[in-house]
PDB file with SEQRES, HELIX, SHEET and CRYST1 records, atoms N, CA, C and O in Angstrom:
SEQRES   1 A   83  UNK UNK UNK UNK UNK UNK UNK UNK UNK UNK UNK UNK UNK          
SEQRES   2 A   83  UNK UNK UNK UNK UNK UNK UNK UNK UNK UNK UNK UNK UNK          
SEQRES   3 A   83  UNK UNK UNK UNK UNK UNK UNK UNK UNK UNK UNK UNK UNK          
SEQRES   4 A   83  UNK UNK UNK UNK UNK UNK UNK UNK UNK UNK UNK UNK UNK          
SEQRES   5 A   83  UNK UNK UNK UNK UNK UNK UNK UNK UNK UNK UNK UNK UNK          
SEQRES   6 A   83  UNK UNK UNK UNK UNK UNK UNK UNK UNK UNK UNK UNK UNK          
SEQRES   7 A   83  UNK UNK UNK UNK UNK                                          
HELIX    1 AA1 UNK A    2  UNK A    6  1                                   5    
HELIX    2 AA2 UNK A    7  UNK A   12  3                                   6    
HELIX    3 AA3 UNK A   53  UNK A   58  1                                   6    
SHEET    1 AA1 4 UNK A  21  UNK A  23  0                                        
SHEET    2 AA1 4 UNK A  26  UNK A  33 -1                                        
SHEET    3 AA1 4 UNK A  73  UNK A  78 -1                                        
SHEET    4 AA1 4 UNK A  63  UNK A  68 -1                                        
CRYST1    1.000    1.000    1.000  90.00  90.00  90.00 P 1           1          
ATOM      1  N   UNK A   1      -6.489  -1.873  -3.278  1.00  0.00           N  
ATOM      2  CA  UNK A   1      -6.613  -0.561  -2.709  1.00  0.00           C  
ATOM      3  C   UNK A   1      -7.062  -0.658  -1.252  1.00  0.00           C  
ATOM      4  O   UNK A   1      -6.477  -0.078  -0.337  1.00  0.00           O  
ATOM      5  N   UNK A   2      -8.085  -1.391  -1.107  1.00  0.00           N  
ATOM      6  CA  UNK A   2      -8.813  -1.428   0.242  1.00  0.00           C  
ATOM      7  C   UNK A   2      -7.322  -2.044   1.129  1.00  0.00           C  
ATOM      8  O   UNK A   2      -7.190  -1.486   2.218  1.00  0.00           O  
ATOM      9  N   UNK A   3      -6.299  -3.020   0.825  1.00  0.00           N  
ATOM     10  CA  UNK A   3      -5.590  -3.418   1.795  1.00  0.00           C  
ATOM     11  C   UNK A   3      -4.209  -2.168   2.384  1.00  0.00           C  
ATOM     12  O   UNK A   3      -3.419  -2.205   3.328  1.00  0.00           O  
ATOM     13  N   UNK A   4      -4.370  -1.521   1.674  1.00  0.00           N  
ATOM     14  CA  UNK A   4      -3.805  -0.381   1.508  1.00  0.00           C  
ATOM     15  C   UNK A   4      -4.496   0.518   2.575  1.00  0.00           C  
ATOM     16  O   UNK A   4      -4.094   0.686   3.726  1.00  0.00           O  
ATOM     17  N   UNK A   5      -5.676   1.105   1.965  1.00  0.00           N  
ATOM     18  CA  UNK A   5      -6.285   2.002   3.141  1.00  0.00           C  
ATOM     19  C   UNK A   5      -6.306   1.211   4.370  1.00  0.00           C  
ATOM     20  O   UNK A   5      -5.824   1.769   5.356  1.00  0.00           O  
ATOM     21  N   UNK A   6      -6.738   0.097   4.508  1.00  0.00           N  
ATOM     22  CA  UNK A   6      -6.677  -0.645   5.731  1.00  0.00           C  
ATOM     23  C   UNK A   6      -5.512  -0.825   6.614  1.00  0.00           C  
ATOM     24  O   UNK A   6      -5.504  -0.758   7.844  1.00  0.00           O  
ATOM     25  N   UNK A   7      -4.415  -1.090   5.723  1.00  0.00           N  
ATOM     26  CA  UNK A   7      -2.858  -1.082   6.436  1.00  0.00           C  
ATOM     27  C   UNK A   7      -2.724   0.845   7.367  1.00  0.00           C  
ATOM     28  O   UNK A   7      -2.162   1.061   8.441  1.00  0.00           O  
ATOM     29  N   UNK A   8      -3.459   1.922   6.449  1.00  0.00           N  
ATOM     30  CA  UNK A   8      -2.878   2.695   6.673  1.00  0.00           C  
ATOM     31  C   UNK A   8      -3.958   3.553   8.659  1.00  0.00           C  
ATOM     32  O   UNK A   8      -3.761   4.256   9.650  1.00  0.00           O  
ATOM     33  N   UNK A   9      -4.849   2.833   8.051  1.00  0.00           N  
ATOM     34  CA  UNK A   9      -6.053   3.009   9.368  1.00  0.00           C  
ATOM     35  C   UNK A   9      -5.221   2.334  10.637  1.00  0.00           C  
ATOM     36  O   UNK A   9      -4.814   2.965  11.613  1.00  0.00           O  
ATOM     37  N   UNK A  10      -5.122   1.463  10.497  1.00  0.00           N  
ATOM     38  CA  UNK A  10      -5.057   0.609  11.772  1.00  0.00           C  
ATOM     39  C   UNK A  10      -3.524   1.054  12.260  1.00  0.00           C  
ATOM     40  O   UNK A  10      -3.045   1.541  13.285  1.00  0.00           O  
ATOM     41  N   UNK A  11      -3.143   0.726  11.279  1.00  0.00           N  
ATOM     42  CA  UNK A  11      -1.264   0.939  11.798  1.00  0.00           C  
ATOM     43  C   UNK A  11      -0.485   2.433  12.000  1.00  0.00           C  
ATOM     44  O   UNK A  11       0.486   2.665  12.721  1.00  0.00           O  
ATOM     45  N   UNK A  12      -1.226   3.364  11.132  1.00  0.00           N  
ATOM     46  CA  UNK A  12      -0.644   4.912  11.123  1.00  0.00           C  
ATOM     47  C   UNK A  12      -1.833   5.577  12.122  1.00  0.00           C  
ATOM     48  O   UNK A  12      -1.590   6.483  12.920  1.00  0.00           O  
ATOM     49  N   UNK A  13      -2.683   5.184  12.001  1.00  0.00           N  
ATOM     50  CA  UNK A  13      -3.767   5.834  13.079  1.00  0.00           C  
ATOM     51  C   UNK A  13      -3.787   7.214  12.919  1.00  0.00           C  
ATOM     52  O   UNK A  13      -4.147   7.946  13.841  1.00  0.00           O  
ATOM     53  N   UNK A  14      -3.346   7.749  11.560  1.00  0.00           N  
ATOM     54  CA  UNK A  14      -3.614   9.353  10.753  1.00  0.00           C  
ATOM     55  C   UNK A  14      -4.235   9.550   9.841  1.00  0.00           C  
ATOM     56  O   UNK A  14      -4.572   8.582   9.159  1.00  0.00           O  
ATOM     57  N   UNK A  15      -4.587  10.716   9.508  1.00  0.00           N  
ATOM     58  CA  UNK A  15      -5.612  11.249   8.423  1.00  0.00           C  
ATOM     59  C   UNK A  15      -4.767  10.194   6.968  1.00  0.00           C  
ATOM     60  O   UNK A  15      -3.620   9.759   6.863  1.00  0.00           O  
ATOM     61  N   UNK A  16      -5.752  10.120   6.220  1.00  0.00           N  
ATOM     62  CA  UNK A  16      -4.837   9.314   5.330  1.00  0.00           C  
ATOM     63  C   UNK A  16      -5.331  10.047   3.813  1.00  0.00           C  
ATOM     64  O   UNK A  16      -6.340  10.739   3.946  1.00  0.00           O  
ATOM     65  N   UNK A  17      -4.835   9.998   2.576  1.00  0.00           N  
ATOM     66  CA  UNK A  17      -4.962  10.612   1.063  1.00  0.00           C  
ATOM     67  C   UNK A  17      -4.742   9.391   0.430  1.00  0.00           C  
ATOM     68  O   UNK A  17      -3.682   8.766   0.454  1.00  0.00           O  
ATOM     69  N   UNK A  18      -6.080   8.970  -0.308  1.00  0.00           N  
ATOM     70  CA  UNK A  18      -5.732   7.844  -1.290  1.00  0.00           C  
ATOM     71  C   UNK A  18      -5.833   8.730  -2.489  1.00  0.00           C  
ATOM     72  O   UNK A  18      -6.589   9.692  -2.622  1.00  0.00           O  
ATOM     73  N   UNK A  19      -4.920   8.243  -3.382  1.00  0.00           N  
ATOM     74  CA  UNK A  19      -4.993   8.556  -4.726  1.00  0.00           C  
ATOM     75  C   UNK A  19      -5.011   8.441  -6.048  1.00  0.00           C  
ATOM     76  O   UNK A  19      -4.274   9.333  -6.471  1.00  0.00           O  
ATOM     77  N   UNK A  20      -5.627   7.582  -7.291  1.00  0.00           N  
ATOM     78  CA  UNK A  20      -5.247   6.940  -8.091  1.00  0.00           C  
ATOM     79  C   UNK A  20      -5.428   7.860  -9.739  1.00  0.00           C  
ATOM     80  O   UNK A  20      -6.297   8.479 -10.353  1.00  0.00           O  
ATOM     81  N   UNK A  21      -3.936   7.432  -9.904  1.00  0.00           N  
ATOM     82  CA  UNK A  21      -3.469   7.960 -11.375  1.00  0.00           C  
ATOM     83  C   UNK A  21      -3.712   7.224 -12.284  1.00  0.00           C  
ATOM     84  O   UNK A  21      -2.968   6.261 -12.470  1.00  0.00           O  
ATOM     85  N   UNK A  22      -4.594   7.404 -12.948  1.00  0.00           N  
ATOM     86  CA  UNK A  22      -5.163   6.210 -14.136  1.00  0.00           C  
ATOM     87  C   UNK A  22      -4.128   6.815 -15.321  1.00  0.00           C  
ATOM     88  O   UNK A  22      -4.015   8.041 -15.324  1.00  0.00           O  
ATOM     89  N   UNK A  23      -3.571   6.264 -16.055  1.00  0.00           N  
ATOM     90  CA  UNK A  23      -2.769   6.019 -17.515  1.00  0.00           C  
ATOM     91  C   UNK A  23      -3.177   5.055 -18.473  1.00  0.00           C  
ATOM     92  O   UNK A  23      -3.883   4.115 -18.107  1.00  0.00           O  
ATOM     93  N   UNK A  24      -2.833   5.169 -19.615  1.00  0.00           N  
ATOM     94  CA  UNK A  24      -3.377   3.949 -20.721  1.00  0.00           C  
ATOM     95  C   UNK A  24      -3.049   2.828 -20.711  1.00  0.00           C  
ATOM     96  O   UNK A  24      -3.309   2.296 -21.790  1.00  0.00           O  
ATOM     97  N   UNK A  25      -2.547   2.115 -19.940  1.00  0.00           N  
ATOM     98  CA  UNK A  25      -1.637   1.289 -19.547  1.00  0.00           C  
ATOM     99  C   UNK A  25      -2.241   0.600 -17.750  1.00  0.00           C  
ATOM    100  O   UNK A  25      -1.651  -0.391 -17.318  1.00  0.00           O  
ATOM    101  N   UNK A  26      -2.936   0.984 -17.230  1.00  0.00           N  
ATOM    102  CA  UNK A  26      -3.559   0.877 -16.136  1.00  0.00           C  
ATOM    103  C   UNK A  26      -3.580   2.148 -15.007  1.00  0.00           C  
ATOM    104  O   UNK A  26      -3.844   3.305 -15.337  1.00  0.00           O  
ATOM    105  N   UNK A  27      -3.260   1.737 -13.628  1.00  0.00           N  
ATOM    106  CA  UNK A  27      -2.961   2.623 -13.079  1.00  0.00           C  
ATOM    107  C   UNK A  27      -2.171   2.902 -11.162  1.00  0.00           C  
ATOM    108  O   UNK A  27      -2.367   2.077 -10.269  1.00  0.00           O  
ATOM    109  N   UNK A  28      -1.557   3.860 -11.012  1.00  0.00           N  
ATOM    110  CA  UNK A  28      -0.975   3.366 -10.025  1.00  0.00           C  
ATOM    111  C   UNK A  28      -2.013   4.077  -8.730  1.00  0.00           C  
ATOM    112  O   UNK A  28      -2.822   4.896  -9.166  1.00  0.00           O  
ATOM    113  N   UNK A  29      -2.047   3.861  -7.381  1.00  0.00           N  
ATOM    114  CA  UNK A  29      -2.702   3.724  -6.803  1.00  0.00           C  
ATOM    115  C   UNK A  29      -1.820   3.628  -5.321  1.00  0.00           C  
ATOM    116  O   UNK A  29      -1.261   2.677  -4.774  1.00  0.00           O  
ATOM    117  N   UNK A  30      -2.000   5.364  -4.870  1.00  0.00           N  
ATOM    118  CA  UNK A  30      -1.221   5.529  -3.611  1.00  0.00           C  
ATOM    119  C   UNK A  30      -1.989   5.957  -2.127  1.00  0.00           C  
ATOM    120  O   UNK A  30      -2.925   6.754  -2.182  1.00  0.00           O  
ATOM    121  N   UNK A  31      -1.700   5.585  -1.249  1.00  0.00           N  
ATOM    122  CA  UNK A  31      -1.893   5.884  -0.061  1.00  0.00           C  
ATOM    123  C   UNK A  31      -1.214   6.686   0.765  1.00  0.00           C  
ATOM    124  O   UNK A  31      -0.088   6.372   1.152  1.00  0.00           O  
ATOM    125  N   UNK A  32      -1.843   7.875   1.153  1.00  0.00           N  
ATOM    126  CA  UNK A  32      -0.614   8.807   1.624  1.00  0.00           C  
ATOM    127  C   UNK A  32      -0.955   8.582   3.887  1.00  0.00           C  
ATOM    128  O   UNK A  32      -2.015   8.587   4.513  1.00  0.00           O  
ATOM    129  N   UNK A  33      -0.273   8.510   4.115  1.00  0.00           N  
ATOM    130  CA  UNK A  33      -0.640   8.692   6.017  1.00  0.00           C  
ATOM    131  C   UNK A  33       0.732   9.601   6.606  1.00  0.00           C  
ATOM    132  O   UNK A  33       1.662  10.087   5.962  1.00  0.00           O  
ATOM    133  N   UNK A  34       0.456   9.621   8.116  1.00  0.00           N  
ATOM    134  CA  UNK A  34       1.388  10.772   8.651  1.00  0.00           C  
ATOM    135  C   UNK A  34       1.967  10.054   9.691  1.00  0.00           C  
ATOM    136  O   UNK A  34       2.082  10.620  10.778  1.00  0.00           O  
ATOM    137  N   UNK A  35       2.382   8.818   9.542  1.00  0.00           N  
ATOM    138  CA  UNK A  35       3.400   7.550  10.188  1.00  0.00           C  
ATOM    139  C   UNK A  35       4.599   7.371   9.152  1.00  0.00           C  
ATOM    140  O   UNK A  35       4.713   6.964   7.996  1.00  0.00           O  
ATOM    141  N   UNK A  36       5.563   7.958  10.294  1.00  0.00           N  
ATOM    142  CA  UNK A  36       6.984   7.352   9.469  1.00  0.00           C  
ATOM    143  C   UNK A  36       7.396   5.930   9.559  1.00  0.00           C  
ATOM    144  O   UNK A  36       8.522   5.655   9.144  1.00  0.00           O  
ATOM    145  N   UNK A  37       6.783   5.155   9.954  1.00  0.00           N  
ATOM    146  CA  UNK A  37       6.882   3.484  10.364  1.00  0.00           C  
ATOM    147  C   UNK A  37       6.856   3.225   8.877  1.00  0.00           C  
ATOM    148  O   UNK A  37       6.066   3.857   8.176  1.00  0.00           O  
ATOM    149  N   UNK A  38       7.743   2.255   8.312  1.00  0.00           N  
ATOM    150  CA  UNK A  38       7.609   1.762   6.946  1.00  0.00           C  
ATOM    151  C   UNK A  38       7.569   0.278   7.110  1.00  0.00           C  
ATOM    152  O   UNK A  38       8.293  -0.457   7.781  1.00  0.00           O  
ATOM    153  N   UNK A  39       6.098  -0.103   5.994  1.00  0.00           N  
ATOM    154  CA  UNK A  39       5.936  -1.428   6.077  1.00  0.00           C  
ATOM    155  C   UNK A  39       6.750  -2.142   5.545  1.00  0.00           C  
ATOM    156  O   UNK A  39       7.792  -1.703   5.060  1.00  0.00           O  
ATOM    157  N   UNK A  40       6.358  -3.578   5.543  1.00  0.00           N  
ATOM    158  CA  UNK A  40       7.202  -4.221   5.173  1.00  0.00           C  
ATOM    159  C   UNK A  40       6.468  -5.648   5.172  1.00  0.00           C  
ATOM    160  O   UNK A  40       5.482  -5.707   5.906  1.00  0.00           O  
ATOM    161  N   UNK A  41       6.776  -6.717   4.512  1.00  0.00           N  
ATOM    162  CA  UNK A  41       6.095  -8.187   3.742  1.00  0.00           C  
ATOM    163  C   UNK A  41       6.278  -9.024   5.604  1.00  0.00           C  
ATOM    164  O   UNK A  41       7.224  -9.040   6.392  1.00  0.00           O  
ATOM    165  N   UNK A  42       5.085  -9.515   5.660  1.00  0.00           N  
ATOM    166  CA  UNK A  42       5.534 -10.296   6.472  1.00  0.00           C  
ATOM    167  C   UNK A  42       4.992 -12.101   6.042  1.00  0.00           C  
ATOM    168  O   UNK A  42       4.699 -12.445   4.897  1.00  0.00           O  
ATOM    169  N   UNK A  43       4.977 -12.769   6.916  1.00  0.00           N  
ATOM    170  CA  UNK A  43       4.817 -13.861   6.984  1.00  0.00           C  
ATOM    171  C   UNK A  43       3.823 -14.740   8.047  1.00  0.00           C  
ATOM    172  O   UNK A  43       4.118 -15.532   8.942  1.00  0.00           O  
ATOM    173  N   UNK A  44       2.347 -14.183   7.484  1.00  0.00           N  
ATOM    174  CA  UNK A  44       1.391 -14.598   8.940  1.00  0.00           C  
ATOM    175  C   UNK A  44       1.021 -16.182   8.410  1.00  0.00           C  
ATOM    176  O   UNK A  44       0.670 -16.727   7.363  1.00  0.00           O  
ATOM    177  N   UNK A  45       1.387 -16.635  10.087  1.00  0.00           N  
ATOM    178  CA  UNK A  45       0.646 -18.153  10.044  1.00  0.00           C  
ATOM    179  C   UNK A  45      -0.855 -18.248   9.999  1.00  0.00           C  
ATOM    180  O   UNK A  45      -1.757 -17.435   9.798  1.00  0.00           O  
ATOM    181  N   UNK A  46      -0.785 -19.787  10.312  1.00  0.00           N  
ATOM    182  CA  UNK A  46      -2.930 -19.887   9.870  1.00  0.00           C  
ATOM    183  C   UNK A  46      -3.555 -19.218  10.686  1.00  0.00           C  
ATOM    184  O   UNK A  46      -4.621 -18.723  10.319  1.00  0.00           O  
ATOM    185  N   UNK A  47      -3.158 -19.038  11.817  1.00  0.00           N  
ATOM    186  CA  UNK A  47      -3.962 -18.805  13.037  1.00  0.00           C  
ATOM    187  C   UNK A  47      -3.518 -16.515  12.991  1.00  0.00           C  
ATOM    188  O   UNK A  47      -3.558 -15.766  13.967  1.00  0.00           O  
ATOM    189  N   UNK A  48      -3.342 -16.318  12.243  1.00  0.00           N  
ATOM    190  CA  UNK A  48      -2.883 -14.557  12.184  1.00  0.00           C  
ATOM    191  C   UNK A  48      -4.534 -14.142  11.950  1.00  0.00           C  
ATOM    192  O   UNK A  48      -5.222 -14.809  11.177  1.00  0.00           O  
ATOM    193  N   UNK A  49      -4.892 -13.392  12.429  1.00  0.00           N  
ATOM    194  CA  UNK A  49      -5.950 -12.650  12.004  1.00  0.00           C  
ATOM    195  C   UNK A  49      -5.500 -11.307  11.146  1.00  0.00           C  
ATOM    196  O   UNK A  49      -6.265 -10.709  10.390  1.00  0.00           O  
ATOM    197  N   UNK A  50      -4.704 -11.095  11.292  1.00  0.00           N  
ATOM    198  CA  UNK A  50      -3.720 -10.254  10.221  1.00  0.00           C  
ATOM    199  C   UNK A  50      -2.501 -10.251   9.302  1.00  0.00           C  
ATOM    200  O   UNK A  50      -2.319 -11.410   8.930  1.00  0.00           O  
ATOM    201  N   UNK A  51      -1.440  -9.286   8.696  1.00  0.00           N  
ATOM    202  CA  UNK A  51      -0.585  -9.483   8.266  1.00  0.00           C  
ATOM    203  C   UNK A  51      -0.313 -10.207   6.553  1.00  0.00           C  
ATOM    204  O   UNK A  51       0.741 -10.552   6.019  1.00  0.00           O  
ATOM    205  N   UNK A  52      -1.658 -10.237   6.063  1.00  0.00           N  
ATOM    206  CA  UNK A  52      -1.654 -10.377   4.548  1.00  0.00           C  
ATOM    207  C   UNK A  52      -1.349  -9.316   3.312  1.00  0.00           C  
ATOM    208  O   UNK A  52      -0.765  -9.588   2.263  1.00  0.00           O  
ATOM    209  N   UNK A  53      -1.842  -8.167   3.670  1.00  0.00           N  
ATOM    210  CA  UNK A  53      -2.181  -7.086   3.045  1.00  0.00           C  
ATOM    211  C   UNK A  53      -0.853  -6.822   1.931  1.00  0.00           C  
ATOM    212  O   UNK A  53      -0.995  -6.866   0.709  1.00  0.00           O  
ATOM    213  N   UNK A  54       0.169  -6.603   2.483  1.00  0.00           N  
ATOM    214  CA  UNK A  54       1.082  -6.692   1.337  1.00  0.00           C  
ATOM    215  C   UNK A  54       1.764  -7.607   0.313  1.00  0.00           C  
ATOM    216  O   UNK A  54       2.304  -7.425  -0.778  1.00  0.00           O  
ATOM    217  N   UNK A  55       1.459  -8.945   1.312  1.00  0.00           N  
ATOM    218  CA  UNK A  55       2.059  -9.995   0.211  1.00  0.00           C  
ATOM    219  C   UNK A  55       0.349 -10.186  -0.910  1.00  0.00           C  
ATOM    220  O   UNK A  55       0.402 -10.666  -2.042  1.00  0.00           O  
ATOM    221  N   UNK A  56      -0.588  -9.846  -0.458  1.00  0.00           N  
ATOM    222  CA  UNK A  56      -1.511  -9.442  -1.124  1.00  0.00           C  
ATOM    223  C   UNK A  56      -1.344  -8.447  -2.302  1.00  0.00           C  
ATOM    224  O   UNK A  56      -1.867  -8.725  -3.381  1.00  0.00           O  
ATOM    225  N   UNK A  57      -0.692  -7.384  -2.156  1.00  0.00           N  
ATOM    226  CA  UNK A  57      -0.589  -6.598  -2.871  1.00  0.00           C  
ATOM    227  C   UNK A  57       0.704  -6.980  -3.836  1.00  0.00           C  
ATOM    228  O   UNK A  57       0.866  -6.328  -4.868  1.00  0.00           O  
ATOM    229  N   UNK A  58       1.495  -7.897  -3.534  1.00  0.00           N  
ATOM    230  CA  UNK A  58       2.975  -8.072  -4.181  1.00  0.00           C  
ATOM    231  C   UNK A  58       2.433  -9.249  -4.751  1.00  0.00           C  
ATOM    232  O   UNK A  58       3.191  -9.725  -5.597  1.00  0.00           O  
ATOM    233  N   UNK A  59       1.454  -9.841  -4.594  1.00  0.00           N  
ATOM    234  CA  UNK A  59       1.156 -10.692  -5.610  1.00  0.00           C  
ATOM    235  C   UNK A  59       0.101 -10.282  -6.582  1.00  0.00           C  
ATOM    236  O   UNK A  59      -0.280 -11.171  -7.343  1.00  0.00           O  
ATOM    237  N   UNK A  60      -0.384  -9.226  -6.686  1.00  0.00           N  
ATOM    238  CA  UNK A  60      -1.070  -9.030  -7.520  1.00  0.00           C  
ATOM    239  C   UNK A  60      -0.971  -7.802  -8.672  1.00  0.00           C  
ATOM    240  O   UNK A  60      -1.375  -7.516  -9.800  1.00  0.00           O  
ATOM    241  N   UNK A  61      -0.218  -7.332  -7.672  1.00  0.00           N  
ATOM    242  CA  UNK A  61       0.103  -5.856  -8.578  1.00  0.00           C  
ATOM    243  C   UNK A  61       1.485  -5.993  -9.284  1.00  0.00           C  
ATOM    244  O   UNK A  61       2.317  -6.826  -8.927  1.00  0.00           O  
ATOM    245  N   UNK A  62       1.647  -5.232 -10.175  1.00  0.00           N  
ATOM    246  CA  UNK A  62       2.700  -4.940 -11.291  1.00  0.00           C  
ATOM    247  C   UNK A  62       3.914  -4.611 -10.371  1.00  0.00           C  
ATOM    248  O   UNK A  62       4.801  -5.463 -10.428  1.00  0.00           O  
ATOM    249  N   UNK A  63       4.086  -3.833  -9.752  1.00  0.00           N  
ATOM    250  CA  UNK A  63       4.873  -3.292  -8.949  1.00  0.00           C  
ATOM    251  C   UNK A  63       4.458  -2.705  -7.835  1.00  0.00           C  
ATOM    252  O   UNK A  63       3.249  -2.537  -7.989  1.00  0.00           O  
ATOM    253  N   UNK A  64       4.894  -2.161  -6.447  1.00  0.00           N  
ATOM    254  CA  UNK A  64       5.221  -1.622  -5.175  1.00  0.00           C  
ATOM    255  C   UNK A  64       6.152  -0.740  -4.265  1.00  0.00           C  
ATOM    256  O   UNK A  64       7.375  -0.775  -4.400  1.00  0.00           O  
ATOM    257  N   UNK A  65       5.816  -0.315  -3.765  1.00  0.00           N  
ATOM    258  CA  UNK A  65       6.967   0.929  -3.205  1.00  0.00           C  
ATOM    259  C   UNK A  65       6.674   1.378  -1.560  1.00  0.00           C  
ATOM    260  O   UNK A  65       5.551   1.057  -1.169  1.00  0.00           O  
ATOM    261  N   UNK A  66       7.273   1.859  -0.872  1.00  0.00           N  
ATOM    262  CA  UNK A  66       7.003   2.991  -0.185  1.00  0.00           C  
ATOM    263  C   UNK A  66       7.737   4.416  -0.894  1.00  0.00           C  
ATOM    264  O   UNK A  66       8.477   4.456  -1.878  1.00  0.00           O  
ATOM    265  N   UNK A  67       7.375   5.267  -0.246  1.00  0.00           N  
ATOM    266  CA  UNK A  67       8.196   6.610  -0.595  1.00  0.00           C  
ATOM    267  C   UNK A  67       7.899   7.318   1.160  1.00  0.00           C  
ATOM    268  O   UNK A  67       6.857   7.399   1.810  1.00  0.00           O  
ATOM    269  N   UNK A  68       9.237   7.713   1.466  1.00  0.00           N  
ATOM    270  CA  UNK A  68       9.031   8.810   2.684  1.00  0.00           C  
ATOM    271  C   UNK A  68       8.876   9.966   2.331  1.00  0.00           C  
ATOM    272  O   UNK A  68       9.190  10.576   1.308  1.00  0.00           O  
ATOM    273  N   UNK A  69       8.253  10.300   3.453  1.00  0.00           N  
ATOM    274  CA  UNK A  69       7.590  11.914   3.205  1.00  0.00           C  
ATOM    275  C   UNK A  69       8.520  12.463   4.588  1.00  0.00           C  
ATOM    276  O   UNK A  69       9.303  11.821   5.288  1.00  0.00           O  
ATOM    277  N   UNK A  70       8.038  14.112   4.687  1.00  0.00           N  
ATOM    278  CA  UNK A  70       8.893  14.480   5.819  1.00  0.00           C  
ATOM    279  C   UNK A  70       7.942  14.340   7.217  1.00  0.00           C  
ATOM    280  O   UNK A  70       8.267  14.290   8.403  1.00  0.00           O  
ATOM    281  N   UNK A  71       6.938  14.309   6.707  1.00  0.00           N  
ATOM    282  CA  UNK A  71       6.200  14.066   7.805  1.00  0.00           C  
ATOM    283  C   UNK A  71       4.913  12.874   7.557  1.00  0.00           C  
ATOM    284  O   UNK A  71       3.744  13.255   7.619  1.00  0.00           O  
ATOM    285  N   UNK A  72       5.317  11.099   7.211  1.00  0.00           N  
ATOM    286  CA  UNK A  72       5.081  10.307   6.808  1.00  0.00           C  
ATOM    287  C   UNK A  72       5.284   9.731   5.606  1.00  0.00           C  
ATOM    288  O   UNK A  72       6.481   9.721   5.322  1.00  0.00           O  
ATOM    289  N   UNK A  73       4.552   9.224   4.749  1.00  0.00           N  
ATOM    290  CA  UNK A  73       4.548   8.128   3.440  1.00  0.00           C  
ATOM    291  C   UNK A  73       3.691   7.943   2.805  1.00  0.00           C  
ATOM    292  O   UNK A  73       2.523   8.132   3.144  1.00  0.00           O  
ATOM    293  N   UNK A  74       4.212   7.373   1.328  1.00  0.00           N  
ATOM    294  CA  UNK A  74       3.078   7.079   0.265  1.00  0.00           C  
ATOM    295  C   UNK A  74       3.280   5.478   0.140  1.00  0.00           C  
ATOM    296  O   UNK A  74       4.463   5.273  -0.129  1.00  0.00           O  
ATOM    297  N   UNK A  75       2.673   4.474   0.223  1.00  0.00           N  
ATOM    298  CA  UNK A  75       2.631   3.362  -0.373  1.00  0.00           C  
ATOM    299  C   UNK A  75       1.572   2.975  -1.498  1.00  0.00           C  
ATOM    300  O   UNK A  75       0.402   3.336  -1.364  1.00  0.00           O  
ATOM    301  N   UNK A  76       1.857   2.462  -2.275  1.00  0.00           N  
ATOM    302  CA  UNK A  76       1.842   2.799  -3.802  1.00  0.00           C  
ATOM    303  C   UNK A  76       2.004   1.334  -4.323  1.00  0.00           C  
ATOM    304  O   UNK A  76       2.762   0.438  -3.950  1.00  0.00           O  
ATOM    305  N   UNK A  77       1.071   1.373  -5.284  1.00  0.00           N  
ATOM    306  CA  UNK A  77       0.897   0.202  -6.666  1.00  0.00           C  
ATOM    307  C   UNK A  77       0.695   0.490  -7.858  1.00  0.00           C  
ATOM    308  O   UNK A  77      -0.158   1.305  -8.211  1.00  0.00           O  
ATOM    309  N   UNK A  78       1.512  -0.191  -8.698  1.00  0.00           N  
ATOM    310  CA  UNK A  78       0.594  -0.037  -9.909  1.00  0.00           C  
ATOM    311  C   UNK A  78       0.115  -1.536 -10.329  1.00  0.00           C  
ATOM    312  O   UNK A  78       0.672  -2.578  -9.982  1.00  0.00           O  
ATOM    313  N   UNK A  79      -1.074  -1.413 -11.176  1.00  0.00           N  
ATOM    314  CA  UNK A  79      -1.517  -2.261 -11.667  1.00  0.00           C  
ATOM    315  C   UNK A  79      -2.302  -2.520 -13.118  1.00  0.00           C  
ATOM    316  O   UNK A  79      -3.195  -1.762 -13.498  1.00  0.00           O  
ATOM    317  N   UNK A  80      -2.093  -3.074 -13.481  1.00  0.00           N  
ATOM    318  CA  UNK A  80      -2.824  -2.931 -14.848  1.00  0.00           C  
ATOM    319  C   UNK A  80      -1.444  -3.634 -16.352  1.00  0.00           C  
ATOM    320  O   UNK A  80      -0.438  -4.125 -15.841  1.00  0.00           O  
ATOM    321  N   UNK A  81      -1.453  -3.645 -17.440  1.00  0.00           N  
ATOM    322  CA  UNK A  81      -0.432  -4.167 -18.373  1.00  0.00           C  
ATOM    323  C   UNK A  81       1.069  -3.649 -18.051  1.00  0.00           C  
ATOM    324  O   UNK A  81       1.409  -2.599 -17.505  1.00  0.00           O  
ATOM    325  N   UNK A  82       1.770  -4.585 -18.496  1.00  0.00           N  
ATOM    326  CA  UNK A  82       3.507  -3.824 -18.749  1.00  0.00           C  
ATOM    327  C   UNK A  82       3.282  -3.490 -19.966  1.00  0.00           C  
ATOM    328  O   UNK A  82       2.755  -3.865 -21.014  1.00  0.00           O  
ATOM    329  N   UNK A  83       4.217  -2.137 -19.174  1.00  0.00           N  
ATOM    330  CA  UNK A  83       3.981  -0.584 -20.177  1.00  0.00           C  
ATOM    331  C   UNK A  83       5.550  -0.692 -20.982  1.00  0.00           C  
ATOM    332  O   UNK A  83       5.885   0.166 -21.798  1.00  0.00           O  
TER     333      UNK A  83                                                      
END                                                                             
């Protein structure tokens, strides 16, 4: 979650809506901001002081997304058992 809010601070530099939908099964866990810029996996060397956050999140979580909004995005996880 935190790499999430963090992606969305630094890089969208807008009000941001975290939100998490708990289900019996775990739960998914979205970030809403008001940047149409869509992330994307990168590949930081040793020396990056940044640029983990999503392969962070793609390795740990069940699944991943963006979704566009009309005036920004949700990036989104779920985590917890396959349902």
């Amino acid at each position: 979650m935190s790499e999430l809010v963090t992606n969305a601070v630094v890089h969208a530099g807008t009000d941001i809506t975290l939100r998490v939908r708990p289900d019996e099964a775990g739960a998914r866990v979205e970030v809403v901001d008001g940047s149409t810029v869509m992330p994307g996996l990168r590949i930081a060397d040793s020396r990056s002081h940044s640029g983990r956050g999503l392969v962070l999140v793609e390795h740990f979580a069940r699944e991943w997304g963006v979704e566009r909004l009309a005036g920004g995005k949700i990036v989104w996880f779920v985590i917890g058992a396959q349902g």
